[in-house]
mmCIF file of the N, C-alpha and C atoms, coordinates in Angstrom:
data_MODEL
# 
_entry.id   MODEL 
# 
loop_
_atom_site.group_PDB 
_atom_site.id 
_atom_site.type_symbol 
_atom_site.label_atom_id 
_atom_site.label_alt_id 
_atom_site.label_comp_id 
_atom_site.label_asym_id 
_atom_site.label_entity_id 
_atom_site.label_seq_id 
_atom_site.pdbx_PDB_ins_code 
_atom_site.Cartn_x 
_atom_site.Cartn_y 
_atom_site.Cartn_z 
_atom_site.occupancy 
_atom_site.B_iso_or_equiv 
_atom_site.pdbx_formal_charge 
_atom_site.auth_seq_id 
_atom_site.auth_comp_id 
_atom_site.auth_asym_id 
_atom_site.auth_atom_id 
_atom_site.pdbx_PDB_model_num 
ATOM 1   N N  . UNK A 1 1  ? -8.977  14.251 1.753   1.00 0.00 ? 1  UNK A N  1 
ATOM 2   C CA . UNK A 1 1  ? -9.141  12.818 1.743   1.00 0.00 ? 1  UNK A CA 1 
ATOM 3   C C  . UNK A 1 1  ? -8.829  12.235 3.122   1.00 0.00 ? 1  UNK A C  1 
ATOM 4   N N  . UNK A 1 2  ? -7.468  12.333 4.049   1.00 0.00 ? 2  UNK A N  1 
ATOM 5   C CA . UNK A 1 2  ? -7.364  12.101 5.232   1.00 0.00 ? 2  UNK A CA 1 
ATOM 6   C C  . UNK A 1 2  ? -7.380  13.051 6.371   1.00 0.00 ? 2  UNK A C  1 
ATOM 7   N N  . UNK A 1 3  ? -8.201  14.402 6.164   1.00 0.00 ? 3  UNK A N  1 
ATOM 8   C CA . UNK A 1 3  ? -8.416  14.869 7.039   1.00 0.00 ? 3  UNK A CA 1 
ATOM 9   C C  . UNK A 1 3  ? -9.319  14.474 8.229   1.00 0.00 ? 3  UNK A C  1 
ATOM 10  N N  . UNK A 1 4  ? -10.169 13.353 7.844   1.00 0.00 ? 4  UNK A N  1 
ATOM 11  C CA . UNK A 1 4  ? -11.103 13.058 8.839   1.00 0.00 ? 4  UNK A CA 1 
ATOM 12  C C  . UNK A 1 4  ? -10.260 12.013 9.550   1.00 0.00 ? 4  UNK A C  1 
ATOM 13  N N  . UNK A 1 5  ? -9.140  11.697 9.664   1.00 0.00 ? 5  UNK A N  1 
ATOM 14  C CA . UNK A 1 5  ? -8.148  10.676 10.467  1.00 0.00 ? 5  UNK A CA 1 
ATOM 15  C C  . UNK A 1 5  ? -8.110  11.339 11.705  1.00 0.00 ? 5  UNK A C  1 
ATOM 16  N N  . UNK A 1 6  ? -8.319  10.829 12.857  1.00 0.00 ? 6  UNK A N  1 
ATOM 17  C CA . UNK A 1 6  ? -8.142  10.899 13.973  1.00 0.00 ? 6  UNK A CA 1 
ATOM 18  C C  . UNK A 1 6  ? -7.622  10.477 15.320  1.00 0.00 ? 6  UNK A C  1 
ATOM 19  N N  . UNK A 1 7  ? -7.385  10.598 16.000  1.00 0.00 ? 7  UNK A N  1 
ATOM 20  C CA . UNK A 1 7  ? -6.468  9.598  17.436  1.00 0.00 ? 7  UNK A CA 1 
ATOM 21  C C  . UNK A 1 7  ? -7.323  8.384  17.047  1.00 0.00 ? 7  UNK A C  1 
ATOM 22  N N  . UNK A 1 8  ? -8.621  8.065  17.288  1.00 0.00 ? 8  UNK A N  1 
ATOM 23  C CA . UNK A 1 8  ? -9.503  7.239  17.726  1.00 0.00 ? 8  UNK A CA 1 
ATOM 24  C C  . UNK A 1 8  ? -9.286  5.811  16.072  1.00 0.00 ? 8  UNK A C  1 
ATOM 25  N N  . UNK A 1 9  ? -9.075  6.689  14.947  1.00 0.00 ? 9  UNK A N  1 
ATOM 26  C CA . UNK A 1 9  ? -8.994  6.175  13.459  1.00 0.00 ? 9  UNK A CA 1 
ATOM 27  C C  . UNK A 1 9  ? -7.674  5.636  13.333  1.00 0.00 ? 9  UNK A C  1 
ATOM 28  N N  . UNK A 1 10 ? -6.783  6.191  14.233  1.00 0.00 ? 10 UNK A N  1 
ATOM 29  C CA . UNK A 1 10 ? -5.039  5.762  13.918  1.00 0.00 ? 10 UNK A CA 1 
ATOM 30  C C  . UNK A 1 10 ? -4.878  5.024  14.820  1.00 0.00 ? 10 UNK A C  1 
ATOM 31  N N  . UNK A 1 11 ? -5.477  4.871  16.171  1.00 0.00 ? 11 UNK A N  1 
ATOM 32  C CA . UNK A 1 11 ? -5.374  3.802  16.899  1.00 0.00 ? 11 UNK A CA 1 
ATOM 33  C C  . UNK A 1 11 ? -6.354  2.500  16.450  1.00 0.00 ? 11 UNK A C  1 
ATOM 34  N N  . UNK A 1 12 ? -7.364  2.436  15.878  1.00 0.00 ? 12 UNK A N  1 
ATOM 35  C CA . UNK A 1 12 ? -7.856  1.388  14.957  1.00 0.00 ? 12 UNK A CA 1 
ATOM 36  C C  . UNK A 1 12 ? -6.957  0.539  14.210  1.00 0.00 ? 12 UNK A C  1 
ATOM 37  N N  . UNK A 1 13 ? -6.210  1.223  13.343  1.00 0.00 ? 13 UNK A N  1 
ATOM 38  C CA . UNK A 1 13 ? -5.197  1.226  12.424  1.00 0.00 ? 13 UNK A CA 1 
ATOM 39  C C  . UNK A 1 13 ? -4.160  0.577  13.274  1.00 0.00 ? 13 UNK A C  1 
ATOM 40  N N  . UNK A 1 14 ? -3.582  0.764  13.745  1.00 0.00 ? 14 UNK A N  1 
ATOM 41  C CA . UNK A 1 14 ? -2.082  -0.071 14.743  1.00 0.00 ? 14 UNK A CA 1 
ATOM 42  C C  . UNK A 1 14 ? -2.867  -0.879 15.511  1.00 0.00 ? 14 UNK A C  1 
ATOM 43  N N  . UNK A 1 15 ? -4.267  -0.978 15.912  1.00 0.00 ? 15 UNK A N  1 
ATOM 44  C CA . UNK A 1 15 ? -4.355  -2.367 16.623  1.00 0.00 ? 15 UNK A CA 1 
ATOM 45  C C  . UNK A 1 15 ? -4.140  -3.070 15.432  1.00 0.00 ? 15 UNK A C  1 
ATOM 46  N N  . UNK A 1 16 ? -5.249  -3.266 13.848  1.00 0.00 ? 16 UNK A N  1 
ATOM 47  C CA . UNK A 1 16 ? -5.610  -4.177 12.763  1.00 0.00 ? 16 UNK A CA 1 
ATOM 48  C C  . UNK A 1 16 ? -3.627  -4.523 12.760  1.00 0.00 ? 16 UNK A C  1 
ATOM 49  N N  . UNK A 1 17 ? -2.663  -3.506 12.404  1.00 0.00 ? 17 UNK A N  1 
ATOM 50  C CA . UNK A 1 17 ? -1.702  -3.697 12.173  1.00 0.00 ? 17 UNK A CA 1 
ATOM 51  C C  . UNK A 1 17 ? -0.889  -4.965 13.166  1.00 0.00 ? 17 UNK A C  1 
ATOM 52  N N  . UNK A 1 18 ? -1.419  -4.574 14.306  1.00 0.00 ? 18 UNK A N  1 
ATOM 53  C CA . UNK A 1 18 ? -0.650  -5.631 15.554  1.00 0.00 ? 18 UNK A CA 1 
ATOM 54  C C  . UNK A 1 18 ? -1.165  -6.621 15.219  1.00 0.00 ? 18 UNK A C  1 
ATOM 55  N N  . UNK A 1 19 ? -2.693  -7.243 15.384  1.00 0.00 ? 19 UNK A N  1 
ATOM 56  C CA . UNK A 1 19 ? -3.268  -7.854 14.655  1.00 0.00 ? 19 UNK A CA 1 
ATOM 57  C C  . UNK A 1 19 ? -2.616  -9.117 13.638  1.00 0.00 ? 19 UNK A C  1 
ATOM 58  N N  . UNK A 1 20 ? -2.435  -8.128 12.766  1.00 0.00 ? 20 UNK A N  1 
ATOM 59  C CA . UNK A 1 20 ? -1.984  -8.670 11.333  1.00 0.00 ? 20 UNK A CA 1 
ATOM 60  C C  . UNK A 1 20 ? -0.583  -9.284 11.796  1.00 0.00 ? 20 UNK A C  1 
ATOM 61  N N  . UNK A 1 21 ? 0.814   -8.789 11.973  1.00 0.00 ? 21 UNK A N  1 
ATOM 62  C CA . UNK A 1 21 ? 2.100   -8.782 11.927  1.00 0.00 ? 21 UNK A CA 1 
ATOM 63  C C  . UNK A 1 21 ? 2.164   -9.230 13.021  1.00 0.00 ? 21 UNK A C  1 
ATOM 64  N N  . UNK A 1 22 ? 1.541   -8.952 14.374  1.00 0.00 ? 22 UNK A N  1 
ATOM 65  C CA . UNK A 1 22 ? 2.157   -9.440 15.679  1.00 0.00 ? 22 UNK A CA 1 
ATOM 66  C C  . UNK A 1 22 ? 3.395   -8.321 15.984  1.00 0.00 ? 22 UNK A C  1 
ATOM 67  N N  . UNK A 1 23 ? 3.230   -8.658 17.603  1.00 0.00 ? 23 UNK A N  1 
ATOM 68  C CA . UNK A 1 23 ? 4.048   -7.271 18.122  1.00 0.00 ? 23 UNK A CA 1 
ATOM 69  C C  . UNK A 1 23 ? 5.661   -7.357 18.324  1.00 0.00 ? 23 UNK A C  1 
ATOM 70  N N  . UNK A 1 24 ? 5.506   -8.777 17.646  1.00 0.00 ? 24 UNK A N  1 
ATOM 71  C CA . UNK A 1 24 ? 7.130   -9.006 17.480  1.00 0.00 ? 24 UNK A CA 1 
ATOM 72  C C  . UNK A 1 24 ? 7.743   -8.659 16.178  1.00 0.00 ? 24 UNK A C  1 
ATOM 73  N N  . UNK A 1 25 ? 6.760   -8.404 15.132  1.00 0.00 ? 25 UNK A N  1 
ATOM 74  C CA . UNK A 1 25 ? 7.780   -8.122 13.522  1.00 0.00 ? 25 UNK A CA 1 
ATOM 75  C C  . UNK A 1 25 ? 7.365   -6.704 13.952  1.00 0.00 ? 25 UNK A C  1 
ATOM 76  N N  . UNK A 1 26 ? 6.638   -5.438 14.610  1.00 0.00 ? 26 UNK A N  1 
ATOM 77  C CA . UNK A 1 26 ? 6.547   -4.668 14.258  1.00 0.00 ? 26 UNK A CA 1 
ATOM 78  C C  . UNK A 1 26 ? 8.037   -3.705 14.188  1.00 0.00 ? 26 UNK A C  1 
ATOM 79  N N  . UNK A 1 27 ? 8.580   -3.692 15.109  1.00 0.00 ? 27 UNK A N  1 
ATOM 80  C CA . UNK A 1 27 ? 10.185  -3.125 15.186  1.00 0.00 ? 27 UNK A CA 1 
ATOM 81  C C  . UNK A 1 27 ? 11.113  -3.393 13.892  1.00 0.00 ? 27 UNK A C  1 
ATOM 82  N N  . UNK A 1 28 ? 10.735  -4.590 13.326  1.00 0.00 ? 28 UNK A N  1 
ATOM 83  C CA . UNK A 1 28 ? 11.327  -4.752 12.031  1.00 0.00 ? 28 UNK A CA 1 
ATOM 84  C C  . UNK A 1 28 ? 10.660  -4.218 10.994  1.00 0.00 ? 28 UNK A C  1 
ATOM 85  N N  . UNK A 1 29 ? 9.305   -4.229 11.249  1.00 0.00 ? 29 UNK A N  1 
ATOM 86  C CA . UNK A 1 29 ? 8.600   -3.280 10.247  1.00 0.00 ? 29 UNK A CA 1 
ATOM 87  C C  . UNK A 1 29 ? 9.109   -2.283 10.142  1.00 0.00 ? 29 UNK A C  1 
ATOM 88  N N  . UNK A 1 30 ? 9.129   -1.547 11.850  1.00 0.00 ? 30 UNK A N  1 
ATOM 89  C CA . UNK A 1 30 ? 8.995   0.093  11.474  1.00 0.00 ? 30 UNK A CA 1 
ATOM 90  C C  . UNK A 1 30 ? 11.072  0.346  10.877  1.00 0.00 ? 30 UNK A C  1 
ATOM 91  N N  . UNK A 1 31 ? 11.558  -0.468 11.463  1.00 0.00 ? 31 UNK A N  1 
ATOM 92  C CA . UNK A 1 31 ? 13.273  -0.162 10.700  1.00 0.00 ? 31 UNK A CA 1 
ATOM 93  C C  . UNK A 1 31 ? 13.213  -0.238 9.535   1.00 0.00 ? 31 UNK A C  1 
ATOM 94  N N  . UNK A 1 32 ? 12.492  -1.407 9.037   1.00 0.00 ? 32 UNK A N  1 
ATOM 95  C CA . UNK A 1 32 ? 12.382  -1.440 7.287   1.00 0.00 ? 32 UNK A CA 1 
ATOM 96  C C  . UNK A 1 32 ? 11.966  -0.141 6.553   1.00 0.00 ? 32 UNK A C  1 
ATOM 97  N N  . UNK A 1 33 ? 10.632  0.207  6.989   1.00 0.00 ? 33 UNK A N  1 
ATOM 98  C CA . UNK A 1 33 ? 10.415  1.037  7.087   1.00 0.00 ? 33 UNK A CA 1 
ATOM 99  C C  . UNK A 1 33 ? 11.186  2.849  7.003   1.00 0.00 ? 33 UNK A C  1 
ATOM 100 N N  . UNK A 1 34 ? 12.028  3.059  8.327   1.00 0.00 ? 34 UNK A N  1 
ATOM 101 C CA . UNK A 1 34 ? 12.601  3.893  7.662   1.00 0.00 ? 34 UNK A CA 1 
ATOM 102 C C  . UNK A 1 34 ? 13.952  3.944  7.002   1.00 0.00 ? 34 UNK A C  1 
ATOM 103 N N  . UNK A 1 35 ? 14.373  2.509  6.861   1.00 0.00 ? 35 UNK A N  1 
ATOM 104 C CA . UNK A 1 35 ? 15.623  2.338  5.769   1.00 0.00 ? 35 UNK A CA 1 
ATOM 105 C C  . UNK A 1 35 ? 14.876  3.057  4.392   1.00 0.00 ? 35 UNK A C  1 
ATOM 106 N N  . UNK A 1 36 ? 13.722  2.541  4.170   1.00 0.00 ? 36 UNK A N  1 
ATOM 107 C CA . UNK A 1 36 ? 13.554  2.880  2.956   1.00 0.00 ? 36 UNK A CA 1 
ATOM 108 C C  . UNK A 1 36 ? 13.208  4.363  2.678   1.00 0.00 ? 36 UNK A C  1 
ATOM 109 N N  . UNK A 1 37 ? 12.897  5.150  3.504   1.00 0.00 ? 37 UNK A N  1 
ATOM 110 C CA . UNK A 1 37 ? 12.509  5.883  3.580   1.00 0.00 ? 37 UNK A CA 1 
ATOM 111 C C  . UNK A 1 37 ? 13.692  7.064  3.589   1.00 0.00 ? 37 UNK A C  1 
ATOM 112 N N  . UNK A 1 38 ? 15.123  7.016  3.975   1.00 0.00 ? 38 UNK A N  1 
ATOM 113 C CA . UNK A 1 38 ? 16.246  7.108  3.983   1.00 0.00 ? 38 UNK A CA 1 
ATOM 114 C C  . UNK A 1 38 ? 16.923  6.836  2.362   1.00 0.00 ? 38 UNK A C  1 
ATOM 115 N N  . UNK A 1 39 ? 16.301  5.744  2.169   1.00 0.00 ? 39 UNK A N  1 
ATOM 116 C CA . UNK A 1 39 ? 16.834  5.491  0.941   1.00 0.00 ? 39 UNK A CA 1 
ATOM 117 C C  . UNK A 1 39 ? 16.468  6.299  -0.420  1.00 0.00 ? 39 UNK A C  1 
ATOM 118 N N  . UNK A 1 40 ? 15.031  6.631  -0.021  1.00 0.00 ? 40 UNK A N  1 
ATOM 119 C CA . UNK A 1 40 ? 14.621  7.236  -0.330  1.00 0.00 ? 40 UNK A CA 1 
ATOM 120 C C  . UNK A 1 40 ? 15.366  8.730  -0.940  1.00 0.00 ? 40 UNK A C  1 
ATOM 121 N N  . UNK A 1 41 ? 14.942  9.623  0.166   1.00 0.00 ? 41 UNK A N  1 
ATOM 122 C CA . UNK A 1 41 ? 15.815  10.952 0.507   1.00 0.00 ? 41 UNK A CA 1 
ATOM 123 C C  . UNK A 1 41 ? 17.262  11.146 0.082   1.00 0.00 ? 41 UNK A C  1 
ATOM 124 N N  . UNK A 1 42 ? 17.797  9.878  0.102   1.00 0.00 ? 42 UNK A N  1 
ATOM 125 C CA . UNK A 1 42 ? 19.274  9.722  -0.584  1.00 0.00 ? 42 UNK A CA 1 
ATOM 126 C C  . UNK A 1 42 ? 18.867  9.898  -2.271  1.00 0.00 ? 42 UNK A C  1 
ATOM 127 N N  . UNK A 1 43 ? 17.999  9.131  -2.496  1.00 0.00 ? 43 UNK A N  1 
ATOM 128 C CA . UNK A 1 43 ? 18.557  9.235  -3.729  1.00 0.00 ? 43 UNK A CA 1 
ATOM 129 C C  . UNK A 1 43 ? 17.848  10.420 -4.504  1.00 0.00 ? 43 UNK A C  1 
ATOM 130 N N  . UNK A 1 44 ? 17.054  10.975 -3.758  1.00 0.00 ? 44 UNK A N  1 
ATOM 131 C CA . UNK A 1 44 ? 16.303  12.505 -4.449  1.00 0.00 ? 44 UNK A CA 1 
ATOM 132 C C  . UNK A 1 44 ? 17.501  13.526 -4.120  1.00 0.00 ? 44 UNK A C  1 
ATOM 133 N N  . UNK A 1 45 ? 18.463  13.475 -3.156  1.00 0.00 ? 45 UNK A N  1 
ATOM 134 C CA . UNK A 1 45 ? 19.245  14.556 -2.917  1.00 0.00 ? 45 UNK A CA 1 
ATOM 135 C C  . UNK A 1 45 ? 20.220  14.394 -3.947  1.00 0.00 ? 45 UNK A C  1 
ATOM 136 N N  . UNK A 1 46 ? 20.358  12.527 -4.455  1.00 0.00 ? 46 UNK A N  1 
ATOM 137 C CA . UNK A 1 46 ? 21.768  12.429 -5.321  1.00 0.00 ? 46 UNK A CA 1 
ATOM 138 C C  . UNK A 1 46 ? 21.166  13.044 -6.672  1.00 0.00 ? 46 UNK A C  1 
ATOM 139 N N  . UNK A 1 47 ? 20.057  12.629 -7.241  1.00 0.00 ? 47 UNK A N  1 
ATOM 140 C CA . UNK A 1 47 ? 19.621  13.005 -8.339  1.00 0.00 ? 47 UNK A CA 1 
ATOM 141 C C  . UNK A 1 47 ? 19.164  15.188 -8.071  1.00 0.00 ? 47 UNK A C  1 
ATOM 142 N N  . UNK A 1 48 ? 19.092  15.262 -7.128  1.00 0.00 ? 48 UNK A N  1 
ATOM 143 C CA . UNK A 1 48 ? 19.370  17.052 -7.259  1.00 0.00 ? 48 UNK A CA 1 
ATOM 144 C C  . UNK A 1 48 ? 20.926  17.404 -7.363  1.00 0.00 ? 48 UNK A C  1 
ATOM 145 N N  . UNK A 1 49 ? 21.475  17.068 -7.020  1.00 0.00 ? 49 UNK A N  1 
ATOM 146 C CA . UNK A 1 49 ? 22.708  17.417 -6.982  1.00 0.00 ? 49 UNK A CA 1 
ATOM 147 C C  . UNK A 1 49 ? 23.654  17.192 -8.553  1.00 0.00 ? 49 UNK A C  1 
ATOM 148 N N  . UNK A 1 50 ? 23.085  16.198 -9.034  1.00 0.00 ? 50 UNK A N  1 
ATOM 149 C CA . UNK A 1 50 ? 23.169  16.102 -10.633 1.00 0.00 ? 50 UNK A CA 1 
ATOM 150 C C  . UNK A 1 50 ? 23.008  16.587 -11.031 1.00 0.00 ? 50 UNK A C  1 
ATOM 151 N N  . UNK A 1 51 ? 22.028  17.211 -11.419 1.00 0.00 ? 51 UNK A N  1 
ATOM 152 C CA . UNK A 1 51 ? 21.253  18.481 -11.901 1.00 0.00 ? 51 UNK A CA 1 
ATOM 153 C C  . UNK A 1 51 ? 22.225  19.439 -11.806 1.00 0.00 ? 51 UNK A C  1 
ATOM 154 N N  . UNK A 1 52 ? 22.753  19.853 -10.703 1.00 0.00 ? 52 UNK A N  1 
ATOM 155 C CA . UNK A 1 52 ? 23.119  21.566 -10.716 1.00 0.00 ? 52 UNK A CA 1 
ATOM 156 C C  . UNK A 1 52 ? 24.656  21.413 -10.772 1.00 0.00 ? 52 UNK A C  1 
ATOM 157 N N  . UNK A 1 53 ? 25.321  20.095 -11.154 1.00 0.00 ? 53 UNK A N  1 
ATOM 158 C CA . UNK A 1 53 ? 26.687  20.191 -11.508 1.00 0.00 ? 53 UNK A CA 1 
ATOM 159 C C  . UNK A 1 53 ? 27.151  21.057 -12.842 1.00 0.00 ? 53 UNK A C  1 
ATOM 160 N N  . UNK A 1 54 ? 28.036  22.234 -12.990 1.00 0.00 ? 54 UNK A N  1 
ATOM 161 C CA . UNK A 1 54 ? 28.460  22.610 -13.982 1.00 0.00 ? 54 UNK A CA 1 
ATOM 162 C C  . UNK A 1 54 ? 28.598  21.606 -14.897 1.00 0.00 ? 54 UNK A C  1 
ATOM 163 N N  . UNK A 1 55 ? 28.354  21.497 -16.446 1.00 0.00 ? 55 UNK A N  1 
ATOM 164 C CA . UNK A 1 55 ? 29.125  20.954 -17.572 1.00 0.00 ? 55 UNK A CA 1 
ATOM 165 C C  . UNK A 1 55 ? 29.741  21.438 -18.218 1.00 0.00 ? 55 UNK A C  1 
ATOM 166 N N  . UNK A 1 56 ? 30.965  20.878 -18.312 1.00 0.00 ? 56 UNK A N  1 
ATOM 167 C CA . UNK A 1 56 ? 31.985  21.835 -19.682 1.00 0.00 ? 56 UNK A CA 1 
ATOM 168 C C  . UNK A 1 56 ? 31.503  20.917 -20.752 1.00 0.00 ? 56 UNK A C  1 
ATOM 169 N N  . UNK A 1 57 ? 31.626  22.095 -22.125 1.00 0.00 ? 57 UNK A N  1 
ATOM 170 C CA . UNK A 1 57 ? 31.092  21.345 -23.015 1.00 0.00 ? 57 UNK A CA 1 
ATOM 171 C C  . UNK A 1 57 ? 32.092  20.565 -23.886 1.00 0.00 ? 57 UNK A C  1 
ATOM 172 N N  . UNK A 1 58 ? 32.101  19.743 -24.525 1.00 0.00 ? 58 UNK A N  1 
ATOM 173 C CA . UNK A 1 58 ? 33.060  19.049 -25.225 1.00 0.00 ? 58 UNK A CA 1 
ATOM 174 C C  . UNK A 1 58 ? 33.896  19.767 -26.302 1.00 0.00 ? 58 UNK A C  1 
ATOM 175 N N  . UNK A 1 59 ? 35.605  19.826 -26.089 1.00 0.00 ? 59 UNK A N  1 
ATOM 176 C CA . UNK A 1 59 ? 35.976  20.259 -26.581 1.00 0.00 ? 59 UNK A CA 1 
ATOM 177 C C  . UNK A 1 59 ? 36.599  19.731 -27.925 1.00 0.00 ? 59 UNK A C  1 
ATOM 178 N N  . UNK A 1 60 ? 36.143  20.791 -29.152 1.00 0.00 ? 60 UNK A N  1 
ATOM 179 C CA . UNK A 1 60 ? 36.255  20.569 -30.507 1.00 0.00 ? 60 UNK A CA 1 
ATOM 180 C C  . UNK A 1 60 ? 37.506  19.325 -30.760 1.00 0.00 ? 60 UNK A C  1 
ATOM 181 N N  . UNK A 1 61 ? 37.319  18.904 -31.672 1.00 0.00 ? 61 UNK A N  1 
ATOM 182 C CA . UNK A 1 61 ? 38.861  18.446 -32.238 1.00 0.00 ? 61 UNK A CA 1 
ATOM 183 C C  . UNK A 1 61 ? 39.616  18.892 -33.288 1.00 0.00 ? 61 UNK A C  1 
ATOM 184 N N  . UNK A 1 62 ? 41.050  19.104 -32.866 1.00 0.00 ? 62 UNK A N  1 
ATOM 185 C CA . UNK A 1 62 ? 41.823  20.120 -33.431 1.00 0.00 ? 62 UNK A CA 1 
ATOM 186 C C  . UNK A 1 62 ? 42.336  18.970 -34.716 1.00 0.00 ? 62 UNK A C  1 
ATOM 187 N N  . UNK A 1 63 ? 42.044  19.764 -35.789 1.00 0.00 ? 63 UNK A N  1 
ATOM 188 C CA . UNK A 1 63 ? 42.640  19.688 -37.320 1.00 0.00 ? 63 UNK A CA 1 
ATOM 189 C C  . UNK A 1 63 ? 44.045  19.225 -37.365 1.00 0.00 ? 63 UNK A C  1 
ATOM 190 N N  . UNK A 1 64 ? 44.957  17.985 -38.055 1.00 0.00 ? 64 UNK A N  1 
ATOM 191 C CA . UNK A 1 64 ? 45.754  17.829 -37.913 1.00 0.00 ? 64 UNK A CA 1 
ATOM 192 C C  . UNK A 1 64 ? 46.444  19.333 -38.927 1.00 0.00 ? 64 UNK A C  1 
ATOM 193 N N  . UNK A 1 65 ? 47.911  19.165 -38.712 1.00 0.00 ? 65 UNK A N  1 
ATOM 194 C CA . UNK A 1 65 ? 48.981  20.431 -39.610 1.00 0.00 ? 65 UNK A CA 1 
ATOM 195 C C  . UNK A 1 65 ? 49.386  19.653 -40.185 1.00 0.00 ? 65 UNK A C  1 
# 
């Protein structure tokens, strides 16, 4: 699907972008950008790491004497 992307196709692309946003939000773009992208990665590592925590299983309850 994006193999036909090229220097000539991605520089198209960031002029329309400058364009659009102006070359003053782009720096805030691209930080937004990889906050989320960070945020991202955080939370796929927190949700793996869940996963492979041991569980003890709940222990019975003892019968009064």
């Amino acid at each position: 699907m994006f193999g036909s992307l090229g220097v000539p196709e991605l520089l198209i692309i960031l002029l329309i972008v400058i364009i659009i946003f102006g070359a003053n939000k782009l720096p805030q773009l691209g930080r937004g950008l990889g906050q989320g992208m960070r945020n991202f990665k955080d939370s796929i590592k927190e949700a793996g790491s869940d996963d492979h925590k041991p569980t003890t299983p709940p222990t019975p309850p003892t019968a009064p004497k």
